[in-house]
PAFI-742721 format. One record per residue: residue in one letter; x, y, z of N, C-alpha, C, O in turn. Coordinates in steps of 0.001 Angstrom, whole numbers, plus 500000, padded with zeros to 6 digits. Example, Ala and Ser with C-alpha at 12.3 -4.5 7.8 and 13.67 -1.06 7.14 Angstrom:
! PAFI-742721
(a; (513190; 494310; 507800); (512300; 495500; 507800); (513200; 496700; 507800); (514236; 496681; 508465))
(s; (512850; 497750; 507080); (513670; 498940; 507140); (512900; 500030; 507870); (513409; 501138; 508039))
//
This chain:
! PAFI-742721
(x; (614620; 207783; 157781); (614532; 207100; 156508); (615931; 207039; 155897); (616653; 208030; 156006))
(x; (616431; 205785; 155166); (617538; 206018; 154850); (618091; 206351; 153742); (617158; 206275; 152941))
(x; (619117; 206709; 153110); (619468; 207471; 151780); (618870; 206129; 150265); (618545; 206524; 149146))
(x; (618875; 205172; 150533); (618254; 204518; 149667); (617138; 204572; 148922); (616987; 204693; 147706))
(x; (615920; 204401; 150343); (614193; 204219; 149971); (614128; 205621; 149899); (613057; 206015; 150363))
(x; (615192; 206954; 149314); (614375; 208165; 149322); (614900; 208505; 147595); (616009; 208389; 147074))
(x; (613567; 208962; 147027); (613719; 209040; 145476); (614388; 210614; 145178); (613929; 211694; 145550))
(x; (615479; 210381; 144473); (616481; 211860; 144116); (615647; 212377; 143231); (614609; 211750; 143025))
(x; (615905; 213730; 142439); (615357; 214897; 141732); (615450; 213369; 140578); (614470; 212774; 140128))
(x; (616952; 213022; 140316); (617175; 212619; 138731); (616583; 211341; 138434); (616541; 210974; 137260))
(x; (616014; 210453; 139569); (615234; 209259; 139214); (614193; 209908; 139108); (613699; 209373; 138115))
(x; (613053; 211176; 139616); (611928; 211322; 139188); (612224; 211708; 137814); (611510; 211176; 136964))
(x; (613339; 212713; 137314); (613288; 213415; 136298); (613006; 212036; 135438); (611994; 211836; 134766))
(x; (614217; 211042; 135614); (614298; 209676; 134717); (612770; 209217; 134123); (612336; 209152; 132972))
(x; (612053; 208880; 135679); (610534; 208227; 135498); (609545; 209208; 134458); (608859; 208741; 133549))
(x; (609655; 210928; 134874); (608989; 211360; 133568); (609485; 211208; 131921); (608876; 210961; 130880))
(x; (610927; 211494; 132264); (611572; 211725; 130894); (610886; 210114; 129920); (610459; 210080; 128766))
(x; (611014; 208956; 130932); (610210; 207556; 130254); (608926; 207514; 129985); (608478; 206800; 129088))
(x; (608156; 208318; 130775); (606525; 208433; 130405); (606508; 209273; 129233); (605943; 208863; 128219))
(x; (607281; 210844; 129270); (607350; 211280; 128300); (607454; 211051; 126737); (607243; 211698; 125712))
(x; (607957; 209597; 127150); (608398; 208836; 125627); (607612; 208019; 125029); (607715; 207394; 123973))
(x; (606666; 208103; 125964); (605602; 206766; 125848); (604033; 207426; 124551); (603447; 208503; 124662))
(x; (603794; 206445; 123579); (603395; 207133; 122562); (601467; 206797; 123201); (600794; 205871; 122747))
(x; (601140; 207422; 123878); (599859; 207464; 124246); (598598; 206748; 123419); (597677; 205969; 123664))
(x; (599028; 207351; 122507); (598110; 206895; 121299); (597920; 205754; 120742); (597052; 205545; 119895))
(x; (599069; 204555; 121363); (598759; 203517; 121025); (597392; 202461; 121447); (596956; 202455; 122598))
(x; (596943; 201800; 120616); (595625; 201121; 120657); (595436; 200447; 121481); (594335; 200243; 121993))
(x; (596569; 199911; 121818); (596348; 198528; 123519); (596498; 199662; 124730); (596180; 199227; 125837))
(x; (596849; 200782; 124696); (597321; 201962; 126206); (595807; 202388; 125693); (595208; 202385; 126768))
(x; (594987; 202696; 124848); (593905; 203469; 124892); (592830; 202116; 125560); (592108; 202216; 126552))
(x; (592953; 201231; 124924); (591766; 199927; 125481); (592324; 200022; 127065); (591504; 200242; 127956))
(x; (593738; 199848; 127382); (594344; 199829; 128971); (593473; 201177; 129948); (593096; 200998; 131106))
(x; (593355; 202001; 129462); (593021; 203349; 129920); (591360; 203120; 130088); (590826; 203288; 131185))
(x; (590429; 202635; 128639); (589163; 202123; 128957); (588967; 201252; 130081); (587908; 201180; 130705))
(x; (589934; 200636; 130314); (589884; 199164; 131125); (589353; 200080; 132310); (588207; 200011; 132755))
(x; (590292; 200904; 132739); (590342; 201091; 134023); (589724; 202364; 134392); (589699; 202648; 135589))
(x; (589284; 203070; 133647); (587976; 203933; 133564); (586229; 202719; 133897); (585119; 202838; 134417))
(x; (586835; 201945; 133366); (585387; 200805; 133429); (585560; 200439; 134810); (584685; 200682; 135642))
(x; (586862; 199752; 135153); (586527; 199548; 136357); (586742; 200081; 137539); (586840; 199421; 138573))
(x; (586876; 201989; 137417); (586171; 202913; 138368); (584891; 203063; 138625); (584309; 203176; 139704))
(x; (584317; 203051; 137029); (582701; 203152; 137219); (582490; 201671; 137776); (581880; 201727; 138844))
(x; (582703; 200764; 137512); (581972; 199707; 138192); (582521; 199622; 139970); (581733; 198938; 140623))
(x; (583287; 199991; 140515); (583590; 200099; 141599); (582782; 201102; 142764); (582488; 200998; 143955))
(x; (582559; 202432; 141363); (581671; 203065; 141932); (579975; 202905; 141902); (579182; 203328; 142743))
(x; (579712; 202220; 140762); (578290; 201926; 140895); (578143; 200549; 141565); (576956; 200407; 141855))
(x; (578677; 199762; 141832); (578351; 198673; 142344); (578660; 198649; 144219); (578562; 197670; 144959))
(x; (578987; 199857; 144534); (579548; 200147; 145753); (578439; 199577; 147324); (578792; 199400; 148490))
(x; (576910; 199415; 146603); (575768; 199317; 147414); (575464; 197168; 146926); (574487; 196452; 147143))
(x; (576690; 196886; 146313); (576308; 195095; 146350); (577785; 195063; 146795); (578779; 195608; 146316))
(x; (577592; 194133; 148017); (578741; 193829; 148551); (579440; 192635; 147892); (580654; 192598; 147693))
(x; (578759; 191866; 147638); (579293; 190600; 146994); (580020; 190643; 145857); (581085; 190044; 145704))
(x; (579442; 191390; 144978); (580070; 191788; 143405); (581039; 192193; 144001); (581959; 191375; 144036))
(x; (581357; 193846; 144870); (582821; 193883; 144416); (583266; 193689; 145314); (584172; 194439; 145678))
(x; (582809; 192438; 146250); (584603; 191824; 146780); (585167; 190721; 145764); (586250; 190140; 145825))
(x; (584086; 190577; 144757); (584511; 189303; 143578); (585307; 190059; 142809); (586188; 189579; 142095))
(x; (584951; 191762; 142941); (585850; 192795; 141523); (587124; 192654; 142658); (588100; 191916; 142518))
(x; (586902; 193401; 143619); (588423; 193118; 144696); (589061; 192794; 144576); (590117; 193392; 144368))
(x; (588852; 191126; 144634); (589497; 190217; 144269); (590282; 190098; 143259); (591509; 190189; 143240))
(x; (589432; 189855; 142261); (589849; 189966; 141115); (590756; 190969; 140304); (591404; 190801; 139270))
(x; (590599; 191979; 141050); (591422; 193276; 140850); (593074; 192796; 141138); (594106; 192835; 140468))
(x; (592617; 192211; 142862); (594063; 192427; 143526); (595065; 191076; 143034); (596241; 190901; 143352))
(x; (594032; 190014; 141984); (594591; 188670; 141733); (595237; 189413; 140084); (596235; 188781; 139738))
(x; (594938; 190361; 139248); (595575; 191120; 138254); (596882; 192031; 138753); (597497; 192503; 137796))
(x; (597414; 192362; 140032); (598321; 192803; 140510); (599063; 192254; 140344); (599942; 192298; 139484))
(x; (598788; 191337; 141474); (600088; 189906; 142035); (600330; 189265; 140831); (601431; 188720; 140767))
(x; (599412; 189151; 139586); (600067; 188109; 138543); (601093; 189631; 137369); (601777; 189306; 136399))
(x; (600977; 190620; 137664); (601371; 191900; 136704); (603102; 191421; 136991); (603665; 191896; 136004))
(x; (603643; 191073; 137422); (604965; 190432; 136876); (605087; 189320; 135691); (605944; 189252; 134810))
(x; (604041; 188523; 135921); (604109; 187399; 134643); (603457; 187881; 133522); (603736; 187540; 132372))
(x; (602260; 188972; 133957); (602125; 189814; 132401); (603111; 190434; 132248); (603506; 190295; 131090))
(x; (603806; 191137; 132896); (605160; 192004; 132127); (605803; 191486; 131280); (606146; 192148; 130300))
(x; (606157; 190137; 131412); (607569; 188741; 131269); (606341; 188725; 129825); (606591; 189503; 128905))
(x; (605231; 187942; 129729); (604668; 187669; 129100); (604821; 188913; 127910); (605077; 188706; 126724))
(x; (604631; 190046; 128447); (604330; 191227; 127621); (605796; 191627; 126927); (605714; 191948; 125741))
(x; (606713; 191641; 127339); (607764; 191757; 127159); (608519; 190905; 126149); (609361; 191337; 125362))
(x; (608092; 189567; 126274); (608367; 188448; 124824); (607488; 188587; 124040); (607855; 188090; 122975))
(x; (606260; 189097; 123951); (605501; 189677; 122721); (604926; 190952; 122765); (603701; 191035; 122850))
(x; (605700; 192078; 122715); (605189; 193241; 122266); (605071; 193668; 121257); (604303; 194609; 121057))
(x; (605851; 193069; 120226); (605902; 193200; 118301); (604173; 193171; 118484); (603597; 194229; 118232))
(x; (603224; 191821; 118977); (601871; 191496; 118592); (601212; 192504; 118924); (600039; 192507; 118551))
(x; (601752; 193799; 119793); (600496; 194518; 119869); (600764; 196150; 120144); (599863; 196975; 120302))
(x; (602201; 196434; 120167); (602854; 197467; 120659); (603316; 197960; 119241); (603325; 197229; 118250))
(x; (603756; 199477; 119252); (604306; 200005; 118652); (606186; 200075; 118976); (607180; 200081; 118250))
(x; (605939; 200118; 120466); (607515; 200203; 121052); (607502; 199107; 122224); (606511; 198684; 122818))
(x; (608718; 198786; 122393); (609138; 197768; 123761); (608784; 198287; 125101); (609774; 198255; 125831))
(x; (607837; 198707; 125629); (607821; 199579; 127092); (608477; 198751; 128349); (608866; 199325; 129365))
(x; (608572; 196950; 128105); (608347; 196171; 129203); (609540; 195704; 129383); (610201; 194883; 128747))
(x; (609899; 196746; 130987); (611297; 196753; 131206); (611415; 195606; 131970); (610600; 194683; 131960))
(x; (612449; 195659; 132647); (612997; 194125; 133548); (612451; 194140; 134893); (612206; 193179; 135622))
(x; (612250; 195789; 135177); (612231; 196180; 136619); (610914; 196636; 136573); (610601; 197294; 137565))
(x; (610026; 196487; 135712); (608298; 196590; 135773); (607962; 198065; 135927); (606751; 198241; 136063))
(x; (608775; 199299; 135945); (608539; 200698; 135858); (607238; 200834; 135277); (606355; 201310; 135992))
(x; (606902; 200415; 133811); (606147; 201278; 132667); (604813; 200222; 133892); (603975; 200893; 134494))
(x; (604823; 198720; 134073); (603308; 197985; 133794); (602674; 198487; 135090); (601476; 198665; 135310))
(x; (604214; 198774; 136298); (603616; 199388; 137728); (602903; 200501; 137508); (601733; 200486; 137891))
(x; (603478; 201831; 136785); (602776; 202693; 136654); (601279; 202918; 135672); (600306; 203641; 135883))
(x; (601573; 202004; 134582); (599875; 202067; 133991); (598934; 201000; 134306); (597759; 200998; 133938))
(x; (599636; 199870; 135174); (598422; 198895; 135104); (598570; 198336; 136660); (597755; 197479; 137001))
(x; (599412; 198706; 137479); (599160; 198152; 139137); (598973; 199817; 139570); (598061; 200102; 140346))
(x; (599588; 200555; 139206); (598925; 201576; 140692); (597443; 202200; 140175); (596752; 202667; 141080))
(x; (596962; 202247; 138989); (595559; 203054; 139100); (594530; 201154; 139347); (593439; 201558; 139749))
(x; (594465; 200214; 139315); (594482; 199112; 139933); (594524; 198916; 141320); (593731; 198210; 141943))
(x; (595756; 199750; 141948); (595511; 199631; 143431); (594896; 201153; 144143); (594737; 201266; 145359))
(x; (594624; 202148; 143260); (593838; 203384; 143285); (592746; 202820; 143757); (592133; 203188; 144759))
(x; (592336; 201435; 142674); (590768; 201109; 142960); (590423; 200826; 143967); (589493; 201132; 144713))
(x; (591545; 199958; 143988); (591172; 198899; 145286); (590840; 199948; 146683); (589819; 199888; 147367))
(x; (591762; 200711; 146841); (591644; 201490; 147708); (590712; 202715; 147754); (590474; 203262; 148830))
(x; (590241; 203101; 146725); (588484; 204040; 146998); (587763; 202026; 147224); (587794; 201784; 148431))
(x; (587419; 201232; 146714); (586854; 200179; 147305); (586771; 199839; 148935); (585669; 199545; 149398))
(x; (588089; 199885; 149911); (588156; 199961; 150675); (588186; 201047; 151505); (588407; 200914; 152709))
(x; (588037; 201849; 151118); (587921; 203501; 151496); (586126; 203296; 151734); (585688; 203229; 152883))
(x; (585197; 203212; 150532); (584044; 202750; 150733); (583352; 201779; 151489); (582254; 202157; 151895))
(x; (583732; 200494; 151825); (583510; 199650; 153040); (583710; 200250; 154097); (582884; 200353; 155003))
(x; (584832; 200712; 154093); (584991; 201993; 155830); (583721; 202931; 155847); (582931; 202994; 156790))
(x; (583649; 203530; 154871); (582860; 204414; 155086); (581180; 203503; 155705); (580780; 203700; 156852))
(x; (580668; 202877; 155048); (579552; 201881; 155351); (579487; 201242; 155933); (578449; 200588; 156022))
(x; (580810; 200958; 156897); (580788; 200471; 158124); (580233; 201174; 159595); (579491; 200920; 160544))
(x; (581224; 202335; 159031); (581150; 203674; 159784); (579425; 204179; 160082); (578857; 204390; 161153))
(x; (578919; 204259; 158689); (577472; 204731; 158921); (576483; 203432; 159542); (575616; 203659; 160386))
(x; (576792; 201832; 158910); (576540; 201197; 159881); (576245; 201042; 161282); (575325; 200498; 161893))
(x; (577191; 201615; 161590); (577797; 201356; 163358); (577001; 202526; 163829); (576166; 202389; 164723))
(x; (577263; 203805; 163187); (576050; 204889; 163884); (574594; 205064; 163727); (573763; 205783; 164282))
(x; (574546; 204056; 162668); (572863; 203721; 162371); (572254; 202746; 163860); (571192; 202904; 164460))
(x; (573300; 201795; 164121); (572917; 201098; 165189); (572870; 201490; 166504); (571923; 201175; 167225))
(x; (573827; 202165; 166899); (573994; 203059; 168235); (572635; 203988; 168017); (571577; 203826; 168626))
(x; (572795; 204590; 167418); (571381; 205157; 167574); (570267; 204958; 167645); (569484; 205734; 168193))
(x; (569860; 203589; 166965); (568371; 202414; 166714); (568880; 201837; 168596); (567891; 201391; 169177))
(x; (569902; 201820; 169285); (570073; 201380; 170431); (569448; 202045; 171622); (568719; 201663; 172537))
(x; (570021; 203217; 171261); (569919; 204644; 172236); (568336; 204967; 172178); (567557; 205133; 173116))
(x; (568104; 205006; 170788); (566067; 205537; 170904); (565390; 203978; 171727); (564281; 204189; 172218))
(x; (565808; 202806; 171881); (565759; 201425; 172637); (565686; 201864; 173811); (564597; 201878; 174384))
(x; (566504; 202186; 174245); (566655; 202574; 175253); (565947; 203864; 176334); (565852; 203960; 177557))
(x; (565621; 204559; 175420); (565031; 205780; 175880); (563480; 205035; 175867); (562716; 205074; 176831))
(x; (563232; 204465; 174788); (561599; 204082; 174982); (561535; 203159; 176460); (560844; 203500; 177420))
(x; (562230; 202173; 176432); (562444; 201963; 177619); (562567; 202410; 179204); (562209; 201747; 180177))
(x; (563231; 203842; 179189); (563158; 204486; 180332); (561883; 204850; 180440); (561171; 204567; 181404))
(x; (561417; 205712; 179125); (559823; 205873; 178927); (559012; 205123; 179677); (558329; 205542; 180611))
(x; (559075; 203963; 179267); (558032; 203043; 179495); (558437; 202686; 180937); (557418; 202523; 181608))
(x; (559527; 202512; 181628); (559286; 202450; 183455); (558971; 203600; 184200); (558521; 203635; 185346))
(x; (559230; 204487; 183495); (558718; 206188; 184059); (557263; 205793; 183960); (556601; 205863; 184995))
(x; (556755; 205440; 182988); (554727; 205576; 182940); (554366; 205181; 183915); (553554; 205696; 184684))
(x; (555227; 203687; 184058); (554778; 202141; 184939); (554595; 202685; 186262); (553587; 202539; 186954))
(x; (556080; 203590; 186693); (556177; 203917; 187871); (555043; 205545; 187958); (555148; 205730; 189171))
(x; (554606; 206099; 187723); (553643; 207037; 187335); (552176; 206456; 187781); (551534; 206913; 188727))
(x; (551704; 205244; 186844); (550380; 204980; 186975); (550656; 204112; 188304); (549507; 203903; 188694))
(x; (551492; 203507; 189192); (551052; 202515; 190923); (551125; 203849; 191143); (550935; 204300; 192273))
//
């Protein structure tokens, strides 16, 4: 790995010392925080309809890819809803509160399709295998009763 893509003591210290500054309590970070508490629970209760959440999926992963033009967006109007400017140039503050617990989701989402694939696939091998055995069954009798 090379000395670049590896993060020093003083950029993590940097990244807390900026969260540290960040006033929690503000009203749009508490609705941000509901947001995405809501859409754990809905990720997790909707985990048994496939359709819904590849539409949440989706929709999840189409709020990522556009989280640069909310930044830009957020960044020319934060007076309307902020207490302080959080929305840097280089997307630090929106990556950390609004794309990675966002791509958290996505990924228990796809963590869950694996898994239901998984039990899928051994539900069937096995509905195969008892197929099969009734089958031997049944030429063992055949050959039994001539």
């Amino acid at each position: 790995m090379s000395e670049q893509n590896t993060i020093g003591a003083d950029q993590l210290s940097t990244i807390l010392t900026f969260l540290g500054g960040v006033d929690w309590k503000d009203p749009w970070l508490i609705g941000l925080f509901t947001f995405h508490i809501t859409v754990t629970m809905m990720a997790l209760l909707t985990r048994n309809y496939g359709n819904l959440q590849a539409l949440l999926f989706f929709f999840l992963i189409l709020l990522v890819y556009f989280s640069e033009s909310i930044n830009e967006l957020a960044s020319a109007n934060w007076k309307m809803f902020s207490r302080q400017q959080y929305f840097d140039s280089n997307g630090l503050f929106i990556s950390v509160v609004f794309s990675i617990p966002i791509l958290l989701n996505c990924m228990l989402m796809v963590g869950s399709w694996l898994w239901q694939s998984t039990q899928l696939m051994k539900n069937i091998k096995i509905a195969q295998l008892r197929e099969n055995i009734r089958k031997q069954r049944a030429i063992e009798k055949e050959k039994k009763e001539k």
